[in-house]
Biotite code that builds the C-alpha atoms (Angstrom):
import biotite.structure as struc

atoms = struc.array([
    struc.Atom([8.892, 79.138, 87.753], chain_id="A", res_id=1, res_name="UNK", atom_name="CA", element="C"),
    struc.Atom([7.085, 79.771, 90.596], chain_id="A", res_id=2, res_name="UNK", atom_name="CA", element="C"),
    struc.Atom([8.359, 78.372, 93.319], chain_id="A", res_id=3, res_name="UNK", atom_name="CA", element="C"),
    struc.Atom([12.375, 77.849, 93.589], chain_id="A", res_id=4, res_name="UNK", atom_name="CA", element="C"),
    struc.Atom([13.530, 74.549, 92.186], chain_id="A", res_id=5, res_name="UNK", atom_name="CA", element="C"),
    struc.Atom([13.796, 72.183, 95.232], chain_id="A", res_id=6, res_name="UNK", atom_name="CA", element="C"),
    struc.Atom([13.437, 68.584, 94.025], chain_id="A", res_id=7, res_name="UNK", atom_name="CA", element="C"),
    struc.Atom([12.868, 66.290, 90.698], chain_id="A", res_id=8, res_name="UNK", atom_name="CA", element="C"),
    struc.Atom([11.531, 63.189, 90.593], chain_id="A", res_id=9, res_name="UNK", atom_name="CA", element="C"),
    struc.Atom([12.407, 61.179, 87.616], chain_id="A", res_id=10, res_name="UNK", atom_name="CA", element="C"),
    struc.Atom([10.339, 58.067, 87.243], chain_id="A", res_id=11, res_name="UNK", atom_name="CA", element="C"),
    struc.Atom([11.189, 55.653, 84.138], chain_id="A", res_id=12, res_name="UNK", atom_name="CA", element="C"),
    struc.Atom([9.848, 52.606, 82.724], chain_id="A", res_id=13, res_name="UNK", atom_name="CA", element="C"),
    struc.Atom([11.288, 50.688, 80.211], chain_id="A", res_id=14, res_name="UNK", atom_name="CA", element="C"),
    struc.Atom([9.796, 47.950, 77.916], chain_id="A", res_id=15, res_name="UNK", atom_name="CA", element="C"),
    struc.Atom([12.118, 45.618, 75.669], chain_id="A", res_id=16, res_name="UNK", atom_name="CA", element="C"),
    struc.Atom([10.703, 44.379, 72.269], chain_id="A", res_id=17, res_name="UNK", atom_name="CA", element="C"),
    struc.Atom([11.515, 41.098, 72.052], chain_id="A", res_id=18, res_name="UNK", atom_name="CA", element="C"),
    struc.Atom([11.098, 41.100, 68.403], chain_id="A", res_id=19, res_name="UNK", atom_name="CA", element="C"),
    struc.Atom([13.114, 43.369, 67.536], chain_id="A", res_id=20, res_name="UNK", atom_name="CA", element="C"),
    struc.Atom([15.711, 43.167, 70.166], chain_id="A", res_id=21, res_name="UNK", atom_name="CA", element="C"),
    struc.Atom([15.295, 46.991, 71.491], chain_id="A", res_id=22, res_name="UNK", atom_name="CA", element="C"),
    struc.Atom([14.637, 48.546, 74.470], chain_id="A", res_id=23, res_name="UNK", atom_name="CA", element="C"),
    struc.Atom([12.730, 51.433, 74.802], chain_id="A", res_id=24, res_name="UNK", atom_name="CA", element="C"),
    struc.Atom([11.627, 53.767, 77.771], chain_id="A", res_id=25, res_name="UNK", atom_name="CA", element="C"),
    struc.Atom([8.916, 56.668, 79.116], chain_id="A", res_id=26, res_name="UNK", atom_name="CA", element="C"),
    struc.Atom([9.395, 58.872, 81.656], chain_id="A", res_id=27, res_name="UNK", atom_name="CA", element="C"),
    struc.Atom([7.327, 60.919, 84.296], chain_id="A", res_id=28, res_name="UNK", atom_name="CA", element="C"),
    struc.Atom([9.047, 63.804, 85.624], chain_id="A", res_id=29, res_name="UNK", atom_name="CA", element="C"),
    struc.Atom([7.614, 65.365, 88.713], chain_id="A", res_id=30, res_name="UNK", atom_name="CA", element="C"),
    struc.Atom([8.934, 69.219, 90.113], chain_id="A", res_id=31, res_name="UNK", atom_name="CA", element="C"),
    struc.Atom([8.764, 70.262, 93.892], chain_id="A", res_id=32, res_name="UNK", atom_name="CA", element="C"),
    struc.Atom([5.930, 67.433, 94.225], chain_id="A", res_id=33, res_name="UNK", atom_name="CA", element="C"),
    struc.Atom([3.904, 68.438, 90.866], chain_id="A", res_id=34, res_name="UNK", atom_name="CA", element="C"),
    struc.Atom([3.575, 66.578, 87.694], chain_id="A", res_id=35, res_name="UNK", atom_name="CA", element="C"),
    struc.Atom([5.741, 68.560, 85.514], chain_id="A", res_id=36, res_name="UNK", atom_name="CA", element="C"),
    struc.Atom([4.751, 66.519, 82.017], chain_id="A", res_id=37, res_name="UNK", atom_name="CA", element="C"),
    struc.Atom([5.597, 62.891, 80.559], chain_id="A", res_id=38, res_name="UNK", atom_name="CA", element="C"),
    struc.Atom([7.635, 61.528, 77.703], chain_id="A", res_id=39, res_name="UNK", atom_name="CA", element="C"),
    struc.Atom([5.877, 58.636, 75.734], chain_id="A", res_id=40, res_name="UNK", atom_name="CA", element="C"),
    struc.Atom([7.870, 55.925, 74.046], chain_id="A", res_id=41, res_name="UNK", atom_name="CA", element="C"),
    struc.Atom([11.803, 56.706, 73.428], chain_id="A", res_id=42, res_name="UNK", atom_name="CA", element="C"),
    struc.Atom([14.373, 54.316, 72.328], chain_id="A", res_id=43, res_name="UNK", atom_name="CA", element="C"),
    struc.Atom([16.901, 54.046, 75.145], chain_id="A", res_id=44, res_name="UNK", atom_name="CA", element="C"),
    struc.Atom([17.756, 51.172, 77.594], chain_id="A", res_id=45, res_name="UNK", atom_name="CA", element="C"),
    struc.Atom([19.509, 51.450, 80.686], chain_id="A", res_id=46, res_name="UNK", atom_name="CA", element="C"),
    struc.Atom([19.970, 55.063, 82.452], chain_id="A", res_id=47, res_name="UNK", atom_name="CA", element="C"),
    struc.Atom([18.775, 56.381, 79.343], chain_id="A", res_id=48, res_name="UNK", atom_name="CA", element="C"),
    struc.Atom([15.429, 57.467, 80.793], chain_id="A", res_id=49, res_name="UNK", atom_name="CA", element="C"),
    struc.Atom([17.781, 59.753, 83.153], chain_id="A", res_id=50, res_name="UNK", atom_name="CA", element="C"),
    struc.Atom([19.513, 61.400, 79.955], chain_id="A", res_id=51, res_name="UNK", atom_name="CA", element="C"),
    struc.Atom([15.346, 61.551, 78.413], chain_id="A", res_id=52, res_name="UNK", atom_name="CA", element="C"),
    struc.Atom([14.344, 63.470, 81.486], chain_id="A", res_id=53, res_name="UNK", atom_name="CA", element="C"),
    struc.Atom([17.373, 65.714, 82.184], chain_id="A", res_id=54, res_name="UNK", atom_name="CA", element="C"),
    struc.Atom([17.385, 67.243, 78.372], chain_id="A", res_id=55, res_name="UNK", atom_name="CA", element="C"),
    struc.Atom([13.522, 67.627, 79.063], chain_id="A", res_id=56, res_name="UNK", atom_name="CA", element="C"),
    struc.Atom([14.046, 69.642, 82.045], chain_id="A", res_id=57, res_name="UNK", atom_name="CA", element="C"),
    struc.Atom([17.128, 71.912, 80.467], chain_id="A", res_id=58, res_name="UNK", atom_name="CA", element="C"),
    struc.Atom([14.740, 72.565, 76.748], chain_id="A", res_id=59, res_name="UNK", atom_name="CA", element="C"),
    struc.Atom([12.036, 73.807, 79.289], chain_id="A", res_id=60, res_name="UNK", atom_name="CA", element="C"),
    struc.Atom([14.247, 75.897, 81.126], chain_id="A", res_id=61, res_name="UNK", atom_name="CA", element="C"),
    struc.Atom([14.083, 74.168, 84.461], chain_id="A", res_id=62, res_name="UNK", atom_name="CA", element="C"),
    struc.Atom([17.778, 73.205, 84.420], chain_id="A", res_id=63, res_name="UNK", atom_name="CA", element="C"),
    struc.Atom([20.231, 75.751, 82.572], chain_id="A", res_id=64, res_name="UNK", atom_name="CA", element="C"),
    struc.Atom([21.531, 74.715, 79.521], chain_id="A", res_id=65, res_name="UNK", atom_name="CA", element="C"),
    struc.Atom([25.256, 73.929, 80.964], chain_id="A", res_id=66, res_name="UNK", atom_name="CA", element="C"),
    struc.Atom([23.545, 71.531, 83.397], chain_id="A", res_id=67, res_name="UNK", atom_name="CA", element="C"),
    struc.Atom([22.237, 69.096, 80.042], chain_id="A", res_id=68, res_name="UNK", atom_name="CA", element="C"),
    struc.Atom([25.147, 66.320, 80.335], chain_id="A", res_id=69, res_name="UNK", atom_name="CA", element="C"),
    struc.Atom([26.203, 66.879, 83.823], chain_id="A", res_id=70, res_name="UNK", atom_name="CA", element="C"),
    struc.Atom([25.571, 63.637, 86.154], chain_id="A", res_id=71, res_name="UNK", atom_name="CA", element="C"),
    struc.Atom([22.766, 63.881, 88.439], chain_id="A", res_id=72, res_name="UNK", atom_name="CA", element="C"),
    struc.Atom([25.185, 64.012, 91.376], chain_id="A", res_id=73, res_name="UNK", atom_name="CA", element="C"),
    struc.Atom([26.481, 66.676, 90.205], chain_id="A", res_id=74, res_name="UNK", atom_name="CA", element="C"),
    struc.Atom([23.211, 69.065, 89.612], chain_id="A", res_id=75, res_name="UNK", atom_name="CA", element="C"),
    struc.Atom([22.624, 67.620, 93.804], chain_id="A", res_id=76, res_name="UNK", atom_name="CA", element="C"),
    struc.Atom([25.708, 69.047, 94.745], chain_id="A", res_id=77, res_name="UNK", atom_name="CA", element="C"),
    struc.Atom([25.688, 72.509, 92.727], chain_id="A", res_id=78, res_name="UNK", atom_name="CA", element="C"),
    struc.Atom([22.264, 73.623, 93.480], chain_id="A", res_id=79, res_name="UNK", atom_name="CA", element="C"),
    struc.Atom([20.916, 71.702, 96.525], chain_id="A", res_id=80, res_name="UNK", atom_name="CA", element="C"),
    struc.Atom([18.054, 70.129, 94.643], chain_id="A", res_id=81, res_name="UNK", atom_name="CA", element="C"),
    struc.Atom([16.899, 66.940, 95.991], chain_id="A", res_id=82, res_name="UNK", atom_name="CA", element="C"),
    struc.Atom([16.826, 64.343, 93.213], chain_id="A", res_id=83, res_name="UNK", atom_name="CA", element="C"),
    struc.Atom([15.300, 60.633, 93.590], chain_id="A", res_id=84, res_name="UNK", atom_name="CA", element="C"),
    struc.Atom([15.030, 58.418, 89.792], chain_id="A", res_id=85, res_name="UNK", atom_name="CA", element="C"),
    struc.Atom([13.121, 55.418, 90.018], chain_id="A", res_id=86, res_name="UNK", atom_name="CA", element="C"),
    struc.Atom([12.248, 52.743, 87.057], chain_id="A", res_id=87, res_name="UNK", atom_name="CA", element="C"),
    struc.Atom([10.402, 49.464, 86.458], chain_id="A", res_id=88, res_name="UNK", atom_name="CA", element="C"),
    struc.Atom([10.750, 47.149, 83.393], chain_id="A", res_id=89, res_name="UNK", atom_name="CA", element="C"),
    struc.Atom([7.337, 45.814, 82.512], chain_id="A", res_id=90, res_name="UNK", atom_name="CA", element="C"),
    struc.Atom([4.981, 45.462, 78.949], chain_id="A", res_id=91, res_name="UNK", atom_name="CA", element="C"),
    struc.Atom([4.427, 48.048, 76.106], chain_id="A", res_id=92, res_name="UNK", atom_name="CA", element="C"),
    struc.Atom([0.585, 48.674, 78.165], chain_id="A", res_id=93, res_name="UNK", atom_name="CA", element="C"),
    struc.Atom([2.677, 50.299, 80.836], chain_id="A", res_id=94, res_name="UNK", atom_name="CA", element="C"),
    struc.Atom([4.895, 52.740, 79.408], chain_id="A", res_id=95, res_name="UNK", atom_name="CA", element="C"),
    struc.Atom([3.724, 56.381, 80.071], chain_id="A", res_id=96, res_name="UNK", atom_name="CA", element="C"),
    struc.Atom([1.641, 58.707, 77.288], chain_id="A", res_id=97, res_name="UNK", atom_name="CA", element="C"),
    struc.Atom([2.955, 61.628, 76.533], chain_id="A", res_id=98, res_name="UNK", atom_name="CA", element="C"),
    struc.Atom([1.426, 64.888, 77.979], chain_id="A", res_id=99, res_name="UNK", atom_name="CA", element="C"),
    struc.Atom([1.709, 68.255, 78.394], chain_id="A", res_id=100, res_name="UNK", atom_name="CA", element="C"),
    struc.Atom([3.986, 70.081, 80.719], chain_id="A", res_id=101, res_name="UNK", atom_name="CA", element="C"),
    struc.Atom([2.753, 72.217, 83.826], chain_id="A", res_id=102, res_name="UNK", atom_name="CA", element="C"),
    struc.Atom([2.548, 75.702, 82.258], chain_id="A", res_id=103, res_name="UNK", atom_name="CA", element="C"),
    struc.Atom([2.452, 76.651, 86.083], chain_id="A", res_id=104, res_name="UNK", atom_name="CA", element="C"),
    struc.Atom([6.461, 75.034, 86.396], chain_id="A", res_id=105, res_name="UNK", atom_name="CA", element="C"),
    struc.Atom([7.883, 76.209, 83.104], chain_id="A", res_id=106, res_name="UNK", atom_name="CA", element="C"),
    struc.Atom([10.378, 78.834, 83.233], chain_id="A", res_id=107, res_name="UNK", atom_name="CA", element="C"),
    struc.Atom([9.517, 80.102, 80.114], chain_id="A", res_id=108, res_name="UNK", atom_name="CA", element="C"),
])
């Protein structure tokens, strides 16, 4: 990575299919103020978008691997990374496309 890990932005949306009866997410995930990549449409309702984002982060080696079911609260308190989540419910239109990651970010 380039610069040290300092914050994480996790910004969900979630759509619910009334047809069907499921909820489904997409997630933005920005590092130290940079667009790190996006997660199109995942099934998951609730936090889920959290769990979406944090497994994101620890495959692209942002996050080490013992960090991948740890709370959020938790990663705060061990590391000193500032953390904010934010999510809206809206239509299908509205969920994110998926893209690729910052090659810039990844510690790979």
């Amino acid at each position: 990575m380039l610069n040290p890990l300092s914050s994480i932005l996790i910004e969900g949306r979630r759509w619910f299919d009334k047809v069907n009866g499921n909820t489904y997410h997409s997630v933005r995930i920005w590092v130290n103020g940079e667009v790190f990549g996006q997660l199109g449409l995942t099934y998951g309702y609730g936090d889920q978008y959290i769990v979406t984002a944090t497994n994101y982060l620890v495959d692209c080696g942002v996050l080490h691997e013992d960090t991948r079911n740890w709370p959020l609260g938790r990663i705060r308190r061990e590391f000193g990374i500032v953390i904010y989540t934010t999510v809206a419910d809206g239509p299908k239109r509205d969920l994110f496309a998926p893209t690729v990651i910052n090659p810039q970010l990844a510690n790979n």
